[in-house]
C-alpha positions as CSV (number, residue, x, y, z in Angstrom):
1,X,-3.1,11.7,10.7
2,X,-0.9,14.1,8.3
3,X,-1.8,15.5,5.1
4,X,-2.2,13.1,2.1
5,X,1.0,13.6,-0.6
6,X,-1.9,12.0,-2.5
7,X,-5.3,12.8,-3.8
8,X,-7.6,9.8,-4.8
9,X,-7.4,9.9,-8.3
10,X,-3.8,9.0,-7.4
11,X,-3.8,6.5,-5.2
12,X,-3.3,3.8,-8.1
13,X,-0.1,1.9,-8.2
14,X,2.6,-0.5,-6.7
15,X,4.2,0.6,-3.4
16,X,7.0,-1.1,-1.6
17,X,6.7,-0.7,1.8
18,X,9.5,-2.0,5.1
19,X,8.2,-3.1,8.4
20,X,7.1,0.2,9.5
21,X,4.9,1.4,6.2
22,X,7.8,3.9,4.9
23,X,8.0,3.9,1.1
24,X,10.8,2.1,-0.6
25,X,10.1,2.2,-4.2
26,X,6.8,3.2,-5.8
27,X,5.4,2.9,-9.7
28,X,2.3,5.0,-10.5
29,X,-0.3,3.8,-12.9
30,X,0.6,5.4,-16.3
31,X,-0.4,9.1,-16.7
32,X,-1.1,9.8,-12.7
33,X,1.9,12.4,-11.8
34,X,2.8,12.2,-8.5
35,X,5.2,13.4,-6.3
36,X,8.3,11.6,-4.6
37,X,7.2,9.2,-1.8
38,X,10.3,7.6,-1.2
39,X,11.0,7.4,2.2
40,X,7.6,9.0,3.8
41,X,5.2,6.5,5.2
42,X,2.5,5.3,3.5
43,X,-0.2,5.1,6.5
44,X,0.6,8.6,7.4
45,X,1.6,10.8,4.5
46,X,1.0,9.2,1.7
47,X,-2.4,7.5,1.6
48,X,-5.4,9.7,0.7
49,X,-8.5,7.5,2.1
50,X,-10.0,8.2,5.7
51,X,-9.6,3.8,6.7
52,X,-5.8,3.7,6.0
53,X,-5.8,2.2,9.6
54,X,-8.1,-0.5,8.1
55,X,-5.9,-1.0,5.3
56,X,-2.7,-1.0,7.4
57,X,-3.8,-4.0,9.5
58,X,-4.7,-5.9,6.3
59,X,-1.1,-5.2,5.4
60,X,0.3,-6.4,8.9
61,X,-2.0,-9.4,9.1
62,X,-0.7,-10.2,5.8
63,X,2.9,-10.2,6.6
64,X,2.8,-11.6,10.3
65,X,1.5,-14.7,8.5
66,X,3.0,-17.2,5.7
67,X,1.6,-16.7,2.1
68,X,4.1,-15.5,-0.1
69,X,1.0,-13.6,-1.7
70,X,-2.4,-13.0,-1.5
71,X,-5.2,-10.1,-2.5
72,X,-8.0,-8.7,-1.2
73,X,-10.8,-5.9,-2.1
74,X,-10.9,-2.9,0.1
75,X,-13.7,0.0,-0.3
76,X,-10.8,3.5,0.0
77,X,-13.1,5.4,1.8
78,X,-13.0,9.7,1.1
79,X,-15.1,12.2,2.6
80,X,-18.7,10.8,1.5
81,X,-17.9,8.3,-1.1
82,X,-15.7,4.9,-1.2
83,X,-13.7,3.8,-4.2
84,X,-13.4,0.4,-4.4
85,X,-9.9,-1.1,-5.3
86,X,-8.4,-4.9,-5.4
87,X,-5.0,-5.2,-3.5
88,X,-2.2,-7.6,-4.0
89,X,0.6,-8.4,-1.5
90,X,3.4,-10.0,-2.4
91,X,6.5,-10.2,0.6
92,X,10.2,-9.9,-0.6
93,X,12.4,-12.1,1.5
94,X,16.1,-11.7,2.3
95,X,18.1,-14.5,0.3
96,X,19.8,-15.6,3.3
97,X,16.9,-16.2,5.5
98,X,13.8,-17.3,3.9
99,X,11.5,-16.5,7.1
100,X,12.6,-12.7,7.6
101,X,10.4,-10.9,5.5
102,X,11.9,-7.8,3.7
103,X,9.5,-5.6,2.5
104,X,6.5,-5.9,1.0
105,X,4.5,-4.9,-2.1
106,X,1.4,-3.6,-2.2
107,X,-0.5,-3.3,-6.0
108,X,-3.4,-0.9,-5.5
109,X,-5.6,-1.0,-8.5
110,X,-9.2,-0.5,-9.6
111,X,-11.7,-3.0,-8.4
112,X,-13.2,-4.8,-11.7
């Protein structure tokens, strides 16, 4: 695994993510600066937290199935401590062909 672009206190936001994790288009929670993603992958250079390969199959479980949506909680984990955040998933479909999934975006927020 690369170096984070991220740190945790970061890691807040919408990401739009292709088949293969690389950024499309990101929004950061107000106030969090952060540096431009587009086009790095989000598993391997973007993403801060040690179980990204954890996250990453929630992602792909997510869009190998049929739900135009759904959310989950995932504890981030860092070296020692776990931040706990909600995720929502939404998949963008191409207009032509309504089973081809685009992209798809991934809300990262604080747990409640």
């Amino acid at each position: 695994m690369s170096v984070s672009m991220l740190t945790e206190q970061e890691l807040f936001g919408l990401f739009e993510l292709d088949a293969a994790g690389t950024v499309l288009y990101y929004r950061m929670e107000p106030g969090d600066a952060s540096p431009d993603m587009a086009g790095f992958n989000f598993y391997d250079e973007v993403a801060p937290f040690e179980n990204v390969e954890e996250f990453r199959q929630h992602v792909a479980q997510f869009t190998s199935g049929a739900k135009p949506a759904d959310s989950f909680s995932f504890d981030c984990r860092y070296d020692g401590w776990a931040q706990p955040v909600k995720v929502l998933l939404a998949r963008i479909r191409e207009r032509v062909d309504h089973n081809n999934t685009k992209s798809v975006l991934v809300h990262i927020r604080r747990a409640a």
